[in-house]
KOLTI-958891 format. One line per 4 residues: number of its first residue (from 1); their letters; for each residue y, z, x of N, C-alpha, C. Coordinates in steps of 0.05 Angstrom, whole numbers, plus 32768, in hexadecimal, padded with zeros to 4 digits. Layout:
BEGIN
NUM = A = Y:Z:X:Y:Z:X:Y:Z:X | ...
//
This chain:
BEGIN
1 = XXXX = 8153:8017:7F25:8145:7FFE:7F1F:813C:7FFF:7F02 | 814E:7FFD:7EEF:814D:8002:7ED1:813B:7FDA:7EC9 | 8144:7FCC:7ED2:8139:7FB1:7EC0:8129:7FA1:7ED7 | 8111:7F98:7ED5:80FD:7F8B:7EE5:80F8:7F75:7EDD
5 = XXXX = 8105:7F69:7EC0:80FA:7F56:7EB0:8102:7F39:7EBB | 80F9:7F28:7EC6:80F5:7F13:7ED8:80FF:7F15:7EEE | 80FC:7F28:7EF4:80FE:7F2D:7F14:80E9:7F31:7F2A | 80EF:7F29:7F47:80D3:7F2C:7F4E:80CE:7F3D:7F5D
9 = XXXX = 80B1:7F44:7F5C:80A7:7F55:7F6A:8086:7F4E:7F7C | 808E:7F5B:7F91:8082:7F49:7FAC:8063:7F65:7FAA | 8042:7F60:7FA3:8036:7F72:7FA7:8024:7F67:7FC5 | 8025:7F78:7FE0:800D:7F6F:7FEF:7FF5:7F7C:7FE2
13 = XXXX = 7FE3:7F70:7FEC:7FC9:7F86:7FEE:7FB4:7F78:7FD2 | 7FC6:7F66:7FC1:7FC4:7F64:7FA2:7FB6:7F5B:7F96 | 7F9E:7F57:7FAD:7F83:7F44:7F99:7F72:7F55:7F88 | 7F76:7F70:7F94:7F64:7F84:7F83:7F6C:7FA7:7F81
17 = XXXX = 7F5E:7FB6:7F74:7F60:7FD2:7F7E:7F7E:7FD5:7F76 | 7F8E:7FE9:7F85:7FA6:7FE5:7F7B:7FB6:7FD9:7F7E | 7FB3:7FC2:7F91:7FC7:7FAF:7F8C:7FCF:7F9D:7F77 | 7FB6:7F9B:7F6A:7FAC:7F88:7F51:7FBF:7F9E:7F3F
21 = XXXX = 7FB6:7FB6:7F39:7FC3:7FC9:7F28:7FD9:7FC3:7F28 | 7FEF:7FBC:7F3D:800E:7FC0:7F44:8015:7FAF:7F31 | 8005:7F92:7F3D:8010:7F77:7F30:800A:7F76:7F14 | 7FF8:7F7F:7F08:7FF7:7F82:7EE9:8010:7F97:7ED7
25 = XXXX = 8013:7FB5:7EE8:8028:7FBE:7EDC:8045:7FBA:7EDF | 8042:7FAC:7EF2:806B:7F9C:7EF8:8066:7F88:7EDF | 804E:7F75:7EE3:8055:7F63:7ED1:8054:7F65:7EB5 | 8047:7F7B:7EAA:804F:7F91:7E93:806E:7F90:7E8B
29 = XXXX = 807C:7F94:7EA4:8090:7F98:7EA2:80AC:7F88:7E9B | 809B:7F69:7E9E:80A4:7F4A:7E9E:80AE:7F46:7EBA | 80A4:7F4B:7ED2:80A9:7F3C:7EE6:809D:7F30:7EF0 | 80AD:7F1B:7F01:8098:7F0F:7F11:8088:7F11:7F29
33 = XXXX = 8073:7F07:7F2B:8066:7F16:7F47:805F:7F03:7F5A | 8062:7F09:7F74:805B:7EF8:7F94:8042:7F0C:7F96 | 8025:7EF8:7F91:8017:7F07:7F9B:8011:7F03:7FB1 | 8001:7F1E:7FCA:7FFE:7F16:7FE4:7FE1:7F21:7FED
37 = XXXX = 7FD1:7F1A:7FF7:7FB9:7F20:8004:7FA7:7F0C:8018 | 7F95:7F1F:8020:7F85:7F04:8033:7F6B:7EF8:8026 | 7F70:7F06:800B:7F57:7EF8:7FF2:7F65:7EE1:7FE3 | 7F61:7EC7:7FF4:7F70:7EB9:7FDA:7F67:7EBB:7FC0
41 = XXXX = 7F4C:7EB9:7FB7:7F39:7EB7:7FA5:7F46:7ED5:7F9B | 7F45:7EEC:7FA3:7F4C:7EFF:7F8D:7F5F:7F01:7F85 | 7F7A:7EF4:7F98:7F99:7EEF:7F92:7F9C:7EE1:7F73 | 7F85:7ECA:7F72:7F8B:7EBD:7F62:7F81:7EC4:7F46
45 = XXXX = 7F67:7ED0:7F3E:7F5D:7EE9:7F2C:7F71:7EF4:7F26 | 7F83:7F00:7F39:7F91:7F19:7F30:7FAC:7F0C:7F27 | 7FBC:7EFA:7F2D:7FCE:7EE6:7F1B:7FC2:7EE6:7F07 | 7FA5:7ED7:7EFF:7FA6:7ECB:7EE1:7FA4:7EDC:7ECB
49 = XXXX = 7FA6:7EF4:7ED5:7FA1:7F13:7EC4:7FC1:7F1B:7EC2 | 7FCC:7F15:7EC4:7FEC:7F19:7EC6:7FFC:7F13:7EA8 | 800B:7F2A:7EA0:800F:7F1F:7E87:8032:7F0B:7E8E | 8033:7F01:7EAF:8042:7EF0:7EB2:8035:7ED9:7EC5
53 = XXXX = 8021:7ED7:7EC5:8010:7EC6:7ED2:801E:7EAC:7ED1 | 802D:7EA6:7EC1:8038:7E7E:7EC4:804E:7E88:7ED5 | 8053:7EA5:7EDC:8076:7EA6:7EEC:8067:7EB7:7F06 | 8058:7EA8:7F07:8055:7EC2:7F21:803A:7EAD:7F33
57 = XXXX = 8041:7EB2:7F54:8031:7EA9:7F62:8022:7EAC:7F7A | 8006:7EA3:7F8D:7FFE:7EB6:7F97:8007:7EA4:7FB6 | 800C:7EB8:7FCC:800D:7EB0:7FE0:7FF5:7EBE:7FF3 | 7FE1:7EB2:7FF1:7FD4:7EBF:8010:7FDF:7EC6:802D
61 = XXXX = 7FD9:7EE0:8032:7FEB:7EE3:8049:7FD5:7F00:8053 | 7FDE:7F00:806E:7FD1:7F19:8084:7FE9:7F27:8089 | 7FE7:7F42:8085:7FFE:7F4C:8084:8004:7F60:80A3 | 7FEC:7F59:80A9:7FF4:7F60:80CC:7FFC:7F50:80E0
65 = XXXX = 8004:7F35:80D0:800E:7F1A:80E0:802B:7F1E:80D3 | 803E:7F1B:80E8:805D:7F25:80E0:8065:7F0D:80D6 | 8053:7EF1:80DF:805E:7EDF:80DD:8065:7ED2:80BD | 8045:7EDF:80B5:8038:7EE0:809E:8049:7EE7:8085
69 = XXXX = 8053:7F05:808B:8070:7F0A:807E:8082:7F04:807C | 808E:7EF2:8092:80A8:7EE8:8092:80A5:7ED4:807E | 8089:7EC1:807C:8084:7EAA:8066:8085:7EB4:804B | 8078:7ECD:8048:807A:7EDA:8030:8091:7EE1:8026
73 = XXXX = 80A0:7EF1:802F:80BD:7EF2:8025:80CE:7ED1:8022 | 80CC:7EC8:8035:80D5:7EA5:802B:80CF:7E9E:800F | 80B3:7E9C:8007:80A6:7E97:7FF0:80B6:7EA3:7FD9 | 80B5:7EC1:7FE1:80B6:7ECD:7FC9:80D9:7ECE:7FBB
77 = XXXX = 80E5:7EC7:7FD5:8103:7EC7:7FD1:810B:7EAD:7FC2 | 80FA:7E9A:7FC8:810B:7E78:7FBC:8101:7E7F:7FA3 | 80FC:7E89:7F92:80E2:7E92:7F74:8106:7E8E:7F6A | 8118:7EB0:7F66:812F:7EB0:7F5E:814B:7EBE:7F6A
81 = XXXX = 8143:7EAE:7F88:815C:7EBC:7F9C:8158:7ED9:7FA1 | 814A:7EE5:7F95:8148:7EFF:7F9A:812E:7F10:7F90 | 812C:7F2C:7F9B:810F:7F36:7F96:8112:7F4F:7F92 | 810C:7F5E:7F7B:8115:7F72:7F72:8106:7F92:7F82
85 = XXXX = 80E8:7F89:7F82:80D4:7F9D:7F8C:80BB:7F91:7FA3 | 80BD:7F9E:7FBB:80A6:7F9B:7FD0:809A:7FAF:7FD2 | 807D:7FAB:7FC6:8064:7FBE:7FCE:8053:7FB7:7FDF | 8056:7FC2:7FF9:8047:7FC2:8013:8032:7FD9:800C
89 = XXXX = 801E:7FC4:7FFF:8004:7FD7:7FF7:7FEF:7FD2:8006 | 7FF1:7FBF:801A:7FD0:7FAB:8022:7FCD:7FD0:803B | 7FB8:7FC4:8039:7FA5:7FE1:804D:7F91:7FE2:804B | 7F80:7FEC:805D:7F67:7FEC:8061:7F60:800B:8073
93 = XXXX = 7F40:8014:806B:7F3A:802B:8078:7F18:802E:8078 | 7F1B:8045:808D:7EFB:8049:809D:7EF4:8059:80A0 | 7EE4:8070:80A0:7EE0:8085:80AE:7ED7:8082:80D0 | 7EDE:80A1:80E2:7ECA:80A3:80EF:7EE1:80AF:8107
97 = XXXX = 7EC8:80CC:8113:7ED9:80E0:811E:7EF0:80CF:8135 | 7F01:80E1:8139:7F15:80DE:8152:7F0A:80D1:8169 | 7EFE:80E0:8176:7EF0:80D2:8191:7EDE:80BB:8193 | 7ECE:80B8:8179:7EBA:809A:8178:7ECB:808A:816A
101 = XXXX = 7EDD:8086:8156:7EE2:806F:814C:7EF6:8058:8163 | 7EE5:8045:8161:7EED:802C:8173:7F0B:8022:816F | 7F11:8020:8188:7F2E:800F:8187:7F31:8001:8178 | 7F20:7FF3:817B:7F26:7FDF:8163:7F24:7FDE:8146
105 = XXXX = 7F23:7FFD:8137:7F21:800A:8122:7F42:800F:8128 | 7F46:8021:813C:7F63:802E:8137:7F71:8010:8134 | 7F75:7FFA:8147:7F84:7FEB:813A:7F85:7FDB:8125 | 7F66:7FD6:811B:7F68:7FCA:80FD:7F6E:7FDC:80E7
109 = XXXX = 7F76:7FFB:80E7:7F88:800A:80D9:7F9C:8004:80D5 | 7FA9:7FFE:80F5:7FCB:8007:80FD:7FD8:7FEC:80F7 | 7FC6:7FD1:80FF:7FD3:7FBB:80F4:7FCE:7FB8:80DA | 7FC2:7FC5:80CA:7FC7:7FB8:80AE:7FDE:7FD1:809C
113 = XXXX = 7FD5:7FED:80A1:7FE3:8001:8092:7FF3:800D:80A5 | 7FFF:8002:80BA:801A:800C:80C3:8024:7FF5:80CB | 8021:7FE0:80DB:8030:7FC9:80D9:802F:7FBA:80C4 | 801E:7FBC:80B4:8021:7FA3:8097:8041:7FAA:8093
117 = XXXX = 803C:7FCE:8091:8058:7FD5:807E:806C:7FC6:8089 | 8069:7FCD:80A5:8086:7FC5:80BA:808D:7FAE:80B4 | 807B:7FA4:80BD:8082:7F7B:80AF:808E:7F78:809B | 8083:7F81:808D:808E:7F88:8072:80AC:7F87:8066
121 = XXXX = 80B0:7FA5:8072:80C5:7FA9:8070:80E0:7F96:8087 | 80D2:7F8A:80A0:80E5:7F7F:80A7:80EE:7F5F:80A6 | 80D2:7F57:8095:80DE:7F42:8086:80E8:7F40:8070 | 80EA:7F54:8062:80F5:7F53:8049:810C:7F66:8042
125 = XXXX = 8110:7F7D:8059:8127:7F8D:804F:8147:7F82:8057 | 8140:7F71:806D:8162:7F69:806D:8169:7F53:8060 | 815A:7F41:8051:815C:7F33:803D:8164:7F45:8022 | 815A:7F5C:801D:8161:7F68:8005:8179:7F7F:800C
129 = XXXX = 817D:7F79:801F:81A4:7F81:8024:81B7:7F68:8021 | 81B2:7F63:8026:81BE:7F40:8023:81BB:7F37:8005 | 81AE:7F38:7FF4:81A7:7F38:7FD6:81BD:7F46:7FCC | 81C0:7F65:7FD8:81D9:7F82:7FCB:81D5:7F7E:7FB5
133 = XXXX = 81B8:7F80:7FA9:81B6:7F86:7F90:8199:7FA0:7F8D | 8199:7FAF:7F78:818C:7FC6:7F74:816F:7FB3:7F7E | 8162:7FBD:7F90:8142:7FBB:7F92:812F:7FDC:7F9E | 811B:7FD9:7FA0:8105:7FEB:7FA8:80F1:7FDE:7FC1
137 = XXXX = 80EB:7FF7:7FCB:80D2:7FEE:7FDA:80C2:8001:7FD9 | 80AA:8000:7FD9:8090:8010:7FCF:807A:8007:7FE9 | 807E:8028:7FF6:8066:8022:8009:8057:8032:8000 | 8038:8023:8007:801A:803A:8008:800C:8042:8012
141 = XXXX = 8010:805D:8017:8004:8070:8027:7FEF:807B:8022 | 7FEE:8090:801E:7FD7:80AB:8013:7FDD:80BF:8012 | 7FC4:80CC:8006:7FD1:80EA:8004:7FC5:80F8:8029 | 7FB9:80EA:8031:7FB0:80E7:804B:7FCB:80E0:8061
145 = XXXX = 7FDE:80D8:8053:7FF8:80DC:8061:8004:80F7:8062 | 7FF6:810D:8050:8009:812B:8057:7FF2:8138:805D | 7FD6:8134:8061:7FB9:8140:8067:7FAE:812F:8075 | 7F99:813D:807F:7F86:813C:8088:7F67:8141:8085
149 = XXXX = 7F60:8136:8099:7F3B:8138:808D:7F1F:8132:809E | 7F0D:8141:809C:7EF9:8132:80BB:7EF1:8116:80AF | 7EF3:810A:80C7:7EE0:80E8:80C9:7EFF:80DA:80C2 | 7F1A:80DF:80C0:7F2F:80D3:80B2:7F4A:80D3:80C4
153 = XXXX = 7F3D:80D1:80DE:7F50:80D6:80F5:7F6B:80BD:80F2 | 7F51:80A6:80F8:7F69:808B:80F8:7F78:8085:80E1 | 7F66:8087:80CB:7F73:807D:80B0:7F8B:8096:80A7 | 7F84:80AF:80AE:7F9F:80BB:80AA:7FB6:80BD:80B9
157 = XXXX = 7FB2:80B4:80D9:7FC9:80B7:80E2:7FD2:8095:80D7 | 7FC7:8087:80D5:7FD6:806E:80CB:7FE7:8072:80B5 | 7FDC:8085:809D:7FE5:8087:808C:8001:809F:8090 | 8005:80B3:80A0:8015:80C1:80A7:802B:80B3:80B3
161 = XXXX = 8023:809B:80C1:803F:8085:80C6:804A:807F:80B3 | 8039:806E:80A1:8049:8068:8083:8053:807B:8082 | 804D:8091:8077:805F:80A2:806A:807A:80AA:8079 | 8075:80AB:8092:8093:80B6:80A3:809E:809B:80A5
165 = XXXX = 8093:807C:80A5:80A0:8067:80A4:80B3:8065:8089 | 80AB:806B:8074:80B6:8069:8058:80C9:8082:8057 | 80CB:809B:8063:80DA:80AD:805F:80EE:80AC:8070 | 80EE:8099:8086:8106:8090:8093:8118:8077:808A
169 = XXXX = 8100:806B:8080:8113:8047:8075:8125:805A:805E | 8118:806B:804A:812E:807C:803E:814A:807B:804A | 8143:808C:805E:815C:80A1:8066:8174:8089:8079 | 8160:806A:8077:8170:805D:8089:8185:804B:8070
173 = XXXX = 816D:8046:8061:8185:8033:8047:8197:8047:8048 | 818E:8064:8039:81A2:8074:8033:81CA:806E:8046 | 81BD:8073:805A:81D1:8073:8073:81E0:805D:8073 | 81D6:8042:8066:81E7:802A:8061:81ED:802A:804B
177 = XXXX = 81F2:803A:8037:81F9:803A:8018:81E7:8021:800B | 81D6:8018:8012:81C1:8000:8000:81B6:800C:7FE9 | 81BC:7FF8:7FD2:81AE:7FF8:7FBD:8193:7FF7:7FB4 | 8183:8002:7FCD:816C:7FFB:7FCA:815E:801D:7FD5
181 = XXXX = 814E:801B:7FBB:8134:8038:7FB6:811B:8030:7FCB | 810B:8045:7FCC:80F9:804B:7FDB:80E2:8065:7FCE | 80C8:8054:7FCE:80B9:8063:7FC7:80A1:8066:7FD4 | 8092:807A:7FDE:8076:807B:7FE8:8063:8082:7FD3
185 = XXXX = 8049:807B:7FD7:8037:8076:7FCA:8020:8085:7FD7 | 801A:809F:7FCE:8003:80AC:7FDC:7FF2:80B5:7FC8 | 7FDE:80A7:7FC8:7FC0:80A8:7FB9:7FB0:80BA:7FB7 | 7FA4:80C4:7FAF:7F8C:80CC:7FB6:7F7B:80B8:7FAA
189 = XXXX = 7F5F:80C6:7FA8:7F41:80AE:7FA2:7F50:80A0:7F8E | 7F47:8083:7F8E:7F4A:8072:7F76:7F2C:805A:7F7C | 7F23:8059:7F6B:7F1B:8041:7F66:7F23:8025:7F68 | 7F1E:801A:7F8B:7F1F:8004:7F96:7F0F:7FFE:7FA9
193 = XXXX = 7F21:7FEA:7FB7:7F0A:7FDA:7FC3:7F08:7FE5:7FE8 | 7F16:7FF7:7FE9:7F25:7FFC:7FFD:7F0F:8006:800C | 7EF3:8008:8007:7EE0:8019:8010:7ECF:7FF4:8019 | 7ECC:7FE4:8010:7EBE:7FD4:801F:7ECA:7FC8:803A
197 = XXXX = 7EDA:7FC8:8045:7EE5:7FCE:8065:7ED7:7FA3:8065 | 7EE6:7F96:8052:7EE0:7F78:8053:7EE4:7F73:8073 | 7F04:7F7B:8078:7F0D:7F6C:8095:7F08:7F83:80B1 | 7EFD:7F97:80AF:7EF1:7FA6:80C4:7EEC:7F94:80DA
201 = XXXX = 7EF0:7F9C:80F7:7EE5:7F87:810A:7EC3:7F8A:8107 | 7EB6:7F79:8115:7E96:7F77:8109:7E88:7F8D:811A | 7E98:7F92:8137:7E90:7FA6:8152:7E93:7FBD:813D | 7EA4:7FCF:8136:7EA8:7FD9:812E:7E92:7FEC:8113
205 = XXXX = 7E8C:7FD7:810F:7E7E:7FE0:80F2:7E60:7FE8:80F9 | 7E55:7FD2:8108:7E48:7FD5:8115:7E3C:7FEB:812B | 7E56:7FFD:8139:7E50:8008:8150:7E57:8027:813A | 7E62:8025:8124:7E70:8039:811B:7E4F:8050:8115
209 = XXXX = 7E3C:804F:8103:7E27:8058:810A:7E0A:8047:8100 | 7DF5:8055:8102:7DDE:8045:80F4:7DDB:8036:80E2 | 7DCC:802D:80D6:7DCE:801F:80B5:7DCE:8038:80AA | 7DBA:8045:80AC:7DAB:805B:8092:7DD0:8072:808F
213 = XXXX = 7DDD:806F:80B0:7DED:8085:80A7:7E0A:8075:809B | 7E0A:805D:809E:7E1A:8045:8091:7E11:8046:8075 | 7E00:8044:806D:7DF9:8043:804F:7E03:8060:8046 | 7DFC:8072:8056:7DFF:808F:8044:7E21:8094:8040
217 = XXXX = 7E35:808B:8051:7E51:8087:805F:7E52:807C:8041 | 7E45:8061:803B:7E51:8052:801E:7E50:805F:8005 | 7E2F:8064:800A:7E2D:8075:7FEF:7E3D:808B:7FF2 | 7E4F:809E:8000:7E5A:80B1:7FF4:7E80:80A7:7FEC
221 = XXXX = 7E7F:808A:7FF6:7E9A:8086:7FF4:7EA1:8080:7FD8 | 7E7E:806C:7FD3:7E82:805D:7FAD:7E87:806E:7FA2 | 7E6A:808C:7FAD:7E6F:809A:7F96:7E98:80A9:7F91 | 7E9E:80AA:7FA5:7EBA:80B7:7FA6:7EC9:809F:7F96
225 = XXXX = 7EC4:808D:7F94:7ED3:8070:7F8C:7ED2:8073:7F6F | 7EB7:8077:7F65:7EB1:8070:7F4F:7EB6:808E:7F3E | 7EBA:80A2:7F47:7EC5:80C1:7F40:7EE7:80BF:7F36 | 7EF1:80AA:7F4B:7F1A:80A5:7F53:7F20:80A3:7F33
229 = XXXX = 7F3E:809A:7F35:7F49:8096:7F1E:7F4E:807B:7F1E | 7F52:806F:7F08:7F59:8052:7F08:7F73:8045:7F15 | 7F75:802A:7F1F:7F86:8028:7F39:7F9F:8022:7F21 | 7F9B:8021:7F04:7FB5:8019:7EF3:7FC4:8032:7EE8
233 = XXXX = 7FB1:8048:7EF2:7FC7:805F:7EEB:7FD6:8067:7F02 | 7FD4:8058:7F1C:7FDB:8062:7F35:7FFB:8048:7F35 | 7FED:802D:7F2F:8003:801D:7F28:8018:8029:7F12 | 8018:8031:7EFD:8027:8037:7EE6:8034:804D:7EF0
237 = XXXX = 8031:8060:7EFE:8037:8077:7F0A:8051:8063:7F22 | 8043:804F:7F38:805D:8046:7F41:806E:8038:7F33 | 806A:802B:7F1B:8081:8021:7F0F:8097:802F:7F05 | 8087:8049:7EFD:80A1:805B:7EF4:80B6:806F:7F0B
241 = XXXX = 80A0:806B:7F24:80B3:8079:7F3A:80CA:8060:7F40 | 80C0:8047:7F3D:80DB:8031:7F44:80EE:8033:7F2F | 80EB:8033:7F13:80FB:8034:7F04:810D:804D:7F04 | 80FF:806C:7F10:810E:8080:7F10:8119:8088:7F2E
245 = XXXX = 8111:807B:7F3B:8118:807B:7F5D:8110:808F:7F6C | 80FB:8093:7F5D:80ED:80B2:7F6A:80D5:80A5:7F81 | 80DA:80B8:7F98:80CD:80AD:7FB8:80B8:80B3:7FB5 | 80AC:80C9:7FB5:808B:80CE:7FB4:807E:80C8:7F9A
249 = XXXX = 8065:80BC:7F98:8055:80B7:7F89:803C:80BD:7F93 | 802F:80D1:7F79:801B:80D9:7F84:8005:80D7:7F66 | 7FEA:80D5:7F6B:7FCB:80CB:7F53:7FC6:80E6:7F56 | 7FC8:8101:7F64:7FB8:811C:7F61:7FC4:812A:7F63
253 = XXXX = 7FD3:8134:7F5A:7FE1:8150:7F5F:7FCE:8161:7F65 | 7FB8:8169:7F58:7FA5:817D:7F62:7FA3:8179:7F83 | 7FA8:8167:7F93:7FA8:8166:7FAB:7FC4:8172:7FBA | 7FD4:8177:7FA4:7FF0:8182:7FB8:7FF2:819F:7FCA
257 = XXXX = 7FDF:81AD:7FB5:7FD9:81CC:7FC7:7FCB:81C9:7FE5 | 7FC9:81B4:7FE1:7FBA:81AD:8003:7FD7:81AF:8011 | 7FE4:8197:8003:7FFF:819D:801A:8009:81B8:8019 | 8010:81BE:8005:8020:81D8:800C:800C:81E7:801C
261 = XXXX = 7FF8:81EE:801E:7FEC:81F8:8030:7FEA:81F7:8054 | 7FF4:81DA:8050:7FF8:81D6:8067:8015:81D9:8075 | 8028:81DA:8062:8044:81E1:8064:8048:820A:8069 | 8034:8207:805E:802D:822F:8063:8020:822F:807C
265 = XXXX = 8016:8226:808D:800A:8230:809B:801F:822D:80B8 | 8029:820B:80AC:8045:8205:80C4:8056:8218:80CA | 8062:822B:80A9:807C:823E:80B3:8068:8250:80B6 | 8050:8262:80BB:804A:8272:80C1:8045:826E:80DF
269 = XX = 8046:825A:80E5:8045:8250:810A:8061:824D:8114 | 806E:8252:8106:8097:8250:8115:809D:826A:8119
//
C-alpha cells in the first residue's frame, strides 16, 4: 500500500483518542476519510482538524449494529468506488474481577470490541475483493490481546478475540491470493478517552463498586492516562505498518518481555 493520496480510508471509533489520531495521520497522507462514531459532535471536531477536511465525511454509526455497518460501507464506497484502508478501532473497556463483573459488562465489551470488528469486516471485506485492488485492514486490539491482568478479565479476553480474529482474516485473504494486508493494533497505555466508559450500561456502573471505590478505580486510570503516550504516535506507527504491510503494531515494546515470558512458561508446560 505504497500511495494513499485520495484514497479512502474508513476510521471507526474516530471522534477522539485514537481514532481521531488515525484520521489526522491518513489524512497527512492526502486521503480521504469516512468518519465513524456514536459522537456525532466529536465526529465532526475531528473532520474539521483534518488537513482534508473539504474531502472527507462523518457518518454516525454504532458499530455493534451490523446494520449500522452495512450503511457505513455504502457511504464510504459511493465517495470513489472504492476504499483503500478500514480501521475497526471503536472499543470500549472496564475493569472488574471474573466472577463480579455483570453480564452486561461482558456483553458491552464483546459487542463493541469483538463484534464491531466482525461487522466490520463483513461489511466491508467482500466489497474490497470485488474492488481487486491493493487495500488494508487495521484492527484494534491491545497489548492485553497477548496478556493479561487482575480486574481485566472481560476487556482482555475481548481483546484476545481481536487478535486471533485479525490473525486468521490474515491467513484467510492469504488463502484467496487477495490484495489486501492486514494489520493489528495492540496498545499499550495511551492517552484517551477510553477510560470514561460514556456507553457502559447504567446497572453496571452502578453495581460495579461504591462511589469512594469508583472514584479511586478513576483516579488510578487518569493517572495511567495521563502517564500513556500520545494517541498520534500510536496513529503514525499504524500508518507505516499499512504502507509496509507489517501485521503487528505495537506503542511499548518495553511490554514485549511480558510476552515472551509467557511463551516461556507455555514450552516449559509441553
Amino acid at each position: 500500500m505504497r500511495a494513499l493520496r485520495d484514497r479512502v480510508v474508513v476510521v471507526t471509533g474516530a471522534a477522539a483518542g485514537i481514532g481521531r489520531a488515525l484520521a489526522e495521520a491518513f489524512a497527512d497522507q492526502g486521503a480521504r476519510l469516512v468518519l465513524a462514531d456514536l459522537d456525532a459532535e466529536g465526529l465532526e471536531t475531528t473532520r474539521r482538524g483534518l488537513a482534508t477536511a473539504a474531502r472527507s465525511v462523518c457518518v454516525p454509526t454504532d458499530v455493534t449494529d451490523a446494520g449500522a455497518l452495512d450503511a457505513l460501507a455504502s457511504r464510504a464506497f459511493e465517495i470513489r468506488g472504492d476504499v483503500a484502508v478500514l480501521c475497526n478501532n471503536a472499543g470500549v473497556a472496564a475493569g472488574g474481577v471474573v466472577w463480579e463483573q455483570s453480564l452486561e459488562d461482558w456483553q458491552w465489551m464483546f459487542s463493541a470490541n469483538v463484534m464491531g470488528i466482525v461487522h466490520g469486516l463483513r461489511s466491508f471485506v467482500p466489497r474490497l475483493l470485488l474492488q481487486n485492488r491493493p487495500a488494508h485492514v487495521v484492527n484494534t486490539a491491545s497489548m492485553m490481546g497477548l496478556l493479561t491482568a487482575p480486574g481485566l478479565g472481560a476487556y482482555g479476553a475481548s481483546k484476545h478475540a481481536a487478535l486471533a480474529i485479525s490473525e486468521t482474516l490474515r491467513h484467510d485473504l492469504a488463502a484467496v491470493g487477495a490484495p489486501i494486508g492486514v494489520s493489528v493494533l495492540c496498545p499499550g497505555p495511551v492517552a484517551s478517552r477510553i477510560h470514561e466508559e460514556r456507553t457502559r450500561p447504567g446497572a453496571s456502573r452502578r453495581a460495579a463498586a461504591s462511589d469512594a471505590e469508583r472514584e479511586a478505580q478513576k483516579a488510578q486510570i487518569v493517572a495511567l492516562m495521563n502517564a500513556s503516550i500520545p494517541p498520534r504516535a500510536v496513529a503514525d506507527a499504524v500508518v507505516r505498518a499499512v504502507i509496509e504491510d507489517r501485521f503487528f503494531v505495537f506503542s511499548h515494546p518495553d511490554q514485549i518481555p511480558g510476552v515472551e515470558a509467557r511463551c516461556a512458561e507455555i514450552r516449559r508446560s509441553a
